[in-house]
Backbone as a ProteinNet text record, in pm:
[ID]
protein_1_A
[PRIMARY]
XXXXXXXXXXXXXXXXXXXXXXXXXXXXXXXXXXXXXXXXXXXXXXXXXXXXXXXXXXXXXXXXXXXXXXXXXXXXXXXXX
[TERTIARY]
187.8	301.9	418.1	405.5	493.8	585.4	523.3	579	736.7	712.3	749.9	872.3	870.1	992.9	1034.9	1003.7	1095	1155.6	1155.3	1205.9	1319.9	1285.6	1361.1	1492.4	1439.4	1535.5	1682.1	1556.5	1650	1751.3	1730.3	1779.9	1870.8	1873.8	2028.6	2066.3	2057.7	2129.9	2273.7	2169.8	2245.4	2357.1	2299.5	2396	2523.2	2495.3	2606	2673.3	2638.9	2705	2613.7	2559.5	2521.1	2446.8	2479.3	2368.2	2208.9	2177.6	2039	1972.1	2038.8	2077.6	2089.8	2136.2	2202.7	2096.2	2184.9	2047.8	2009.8	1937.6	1928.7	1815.8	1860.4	1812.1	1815.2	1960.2	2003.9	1937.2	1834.6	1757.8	1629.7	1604.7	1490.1	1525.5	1612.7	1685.9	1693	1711.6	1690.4	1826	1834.5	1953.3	2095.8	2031.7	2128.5	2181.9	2153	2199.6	2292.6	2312	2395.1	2306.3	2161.4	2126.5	2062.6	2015.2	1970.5	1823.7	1721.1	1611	1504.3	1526.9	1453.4	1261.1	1176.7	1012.5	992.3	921.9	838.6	779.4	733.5	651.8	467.2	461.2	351.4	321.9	345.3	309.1	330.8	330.7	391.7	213.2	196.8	88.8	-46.3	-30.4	-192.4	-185.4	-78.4	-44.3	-90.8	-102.3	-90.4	-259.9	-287.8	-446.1	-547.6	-471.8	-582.8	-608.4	-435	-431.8	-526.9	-513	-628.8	-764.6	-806.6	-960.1	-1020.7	-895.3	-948	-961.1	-847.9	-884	-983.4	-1072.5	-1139.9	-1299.4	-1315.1	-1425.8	-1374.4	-1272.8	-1305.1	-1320.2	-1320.3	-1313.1	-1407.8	-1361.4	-1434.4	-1546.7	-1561.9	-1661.6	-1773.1	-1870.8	-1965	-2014	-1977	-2038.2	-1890.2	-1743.4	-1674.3	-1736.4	-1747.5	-1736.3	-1874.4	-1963.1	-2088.2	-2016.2	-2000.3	-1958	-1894.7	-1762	-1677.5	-1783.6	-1867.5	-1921.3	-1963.8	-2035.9	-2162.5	-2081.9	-1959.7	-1871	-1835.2	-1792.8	-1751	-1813	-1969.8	-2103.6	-2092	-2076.6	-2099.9	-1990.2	-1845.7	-1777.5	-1785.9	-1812.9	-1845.8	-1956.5	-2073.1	-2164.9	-2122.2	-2043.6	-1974.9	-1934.6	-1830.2	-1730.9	-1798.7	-1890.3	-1988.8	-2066.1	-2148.7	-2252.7	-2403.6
2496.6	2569.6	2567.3	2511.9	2531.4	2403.2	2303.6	2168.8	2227.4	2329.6	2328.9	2449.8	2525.5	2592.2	2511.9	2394.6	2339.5	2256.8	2163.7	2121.5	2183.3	2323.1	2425.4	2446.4	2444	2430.5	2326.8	2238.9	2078.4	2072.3	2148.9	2108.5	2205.6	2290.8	2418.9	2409.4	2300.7	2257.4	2183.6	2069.1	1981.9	2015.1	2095.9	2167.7	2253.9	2331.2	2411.8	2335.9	2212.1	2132.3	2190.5	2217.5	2253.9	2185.3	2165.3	2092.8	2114.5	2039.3	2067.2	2179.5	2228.7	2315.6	2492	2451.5	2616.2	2725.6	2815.7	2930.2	2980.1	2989	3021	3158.9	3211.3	3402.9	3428.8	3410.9	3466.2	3428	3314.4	3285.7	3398	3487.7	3485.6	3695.4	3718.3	3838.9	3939.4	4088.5	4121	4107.4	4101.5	4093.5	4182.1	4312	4416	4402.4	4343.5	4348.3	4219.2	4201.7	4014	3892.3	3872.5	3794.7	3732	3640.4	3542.4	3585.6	3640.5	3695.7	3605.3	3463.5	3391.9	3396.7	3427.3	3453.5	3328.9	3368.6	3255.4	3174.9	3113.4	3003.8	2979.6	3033.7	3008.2	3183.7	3289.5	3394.2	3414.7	3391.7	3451.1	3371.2	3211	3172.7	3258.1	3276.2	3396.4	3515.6	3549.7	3679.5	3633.6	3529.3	3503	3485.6	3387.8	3343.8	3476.1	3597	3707.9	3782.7	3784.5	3883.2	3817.3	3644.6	3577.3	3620.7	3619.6	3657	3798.4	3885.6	4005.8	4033	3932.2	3917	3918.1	3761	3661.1	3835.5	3850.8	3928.2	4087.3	4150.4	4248.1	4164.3	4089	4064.5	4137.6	4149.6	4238.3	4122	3975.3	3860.3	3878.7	3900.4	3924.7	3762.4	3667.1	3506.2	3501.2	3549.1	3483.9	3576.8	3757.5	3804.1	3775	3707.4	3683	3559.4	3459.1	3308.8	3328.3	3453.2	3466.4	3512.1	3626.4	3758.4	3624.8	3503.6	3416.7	3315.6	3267.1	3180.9	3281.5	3383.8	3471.6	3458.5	3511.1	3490.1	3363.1	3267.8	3152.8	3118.5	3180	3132.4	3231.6	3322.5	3457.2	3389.7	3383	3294.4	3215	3007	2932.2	2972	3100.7	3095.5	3196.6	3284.7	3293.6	3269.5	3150.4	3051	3135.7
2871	2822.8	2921.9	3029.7	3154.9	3117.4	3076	3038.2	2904.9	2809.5	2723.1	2809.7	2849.1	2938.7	3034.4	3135.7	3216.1	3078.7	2975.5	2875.2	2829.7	2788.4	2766.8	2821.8	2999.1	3072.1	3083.5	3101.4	3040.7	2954.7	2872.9	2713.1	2730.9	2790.7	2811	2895.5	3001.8	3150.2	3013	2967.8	2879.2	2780.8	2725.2	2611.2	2674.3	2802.6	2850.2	2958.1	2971.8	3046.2	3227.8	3253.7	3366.4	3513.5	3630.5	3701.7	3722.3	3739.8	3777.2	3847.6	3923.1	4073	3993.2	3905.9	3836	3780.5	3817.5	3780.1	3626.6	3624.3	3455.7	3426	3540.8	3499.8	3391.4	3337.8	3251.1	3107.2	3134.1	2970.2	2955.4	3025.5	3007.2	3048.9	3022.6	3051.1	2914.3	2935.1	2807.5	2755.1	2591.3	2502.2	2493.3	2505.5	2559.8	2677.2	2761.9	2932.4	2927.2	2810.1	2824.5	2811.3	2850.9	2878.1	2743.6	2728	2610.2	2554.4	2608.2	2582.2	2533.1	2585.9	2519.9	2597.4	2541.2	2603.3	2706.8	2791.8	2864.5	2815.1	2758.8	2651	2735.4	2841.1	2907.8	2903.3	2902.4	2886.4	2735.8	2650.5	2534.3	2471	2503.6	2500.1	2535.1	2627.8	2658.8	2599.8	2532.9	2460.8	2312.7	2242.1	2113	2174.5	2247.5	2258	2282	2361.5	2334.2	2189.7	2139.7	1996.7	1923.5	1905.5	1778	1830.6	1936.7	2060.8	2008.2	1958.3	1944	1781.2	1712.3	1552.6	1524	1568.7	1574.3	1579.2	1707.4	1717.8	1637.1	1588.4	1504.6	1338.4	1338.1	1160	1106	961.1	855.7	805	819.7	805.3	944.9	863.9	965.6	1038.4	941.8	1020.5	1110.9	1090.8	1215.1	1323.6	1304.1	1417.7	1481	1424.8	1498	1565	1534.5	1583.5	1705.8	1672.2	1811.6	1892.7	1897.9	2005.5	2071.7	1970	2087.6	2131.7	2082	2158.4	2314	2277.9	2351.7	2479.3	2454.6	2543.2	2624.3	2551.1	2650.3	2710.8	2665.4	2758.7	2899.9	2865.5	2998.1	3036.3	2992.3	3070.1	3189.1	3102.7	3211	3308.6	3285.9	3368.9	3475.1	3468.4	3604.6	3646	3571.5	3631.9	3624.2
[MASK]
+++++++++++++++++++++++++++++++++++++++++++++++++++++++++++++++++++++++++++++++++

């Protein structure tokens, strides 16, 4: 997702005529304060990937929320060996 905000970057250096060098606070600033308010694209990502994580294991389908709990399991498993 980091690939898709330096792009980002790119692409509004270009459009506002800007150098490479220039600061661009101001994209990522809130709307009321002046600034453009546009999301991080790499945080906004782990924000969408937990909300589906928590869909996924409350569903009212008892075969997804079983599927997630044991996907779930093994990825907690891997990831402490």
């Amino acid at each position: 997702m980091a690939e898709i905000d330096d792009d980002l970057k790119v692409g509004i250096r270009k459009v506002l005529n800007l150098n490479d060098k220039s600061c661009l606070d101001y994209l990522y600033g809130l709307t009321f304060a002046g600034a453009m308010g546009i999301p991080v694209a790499a945080e906004e990502s782990d924000i969408f990937r937990l909300d589906s994580a928590f869909k996924l294991l409350s569903s009212k389908d008892p075969i997804i929320r079983d599927l997630s709990e044991r996907e779930l399991g093994l990825t907690v498993r891997d990831a402490t060996g």
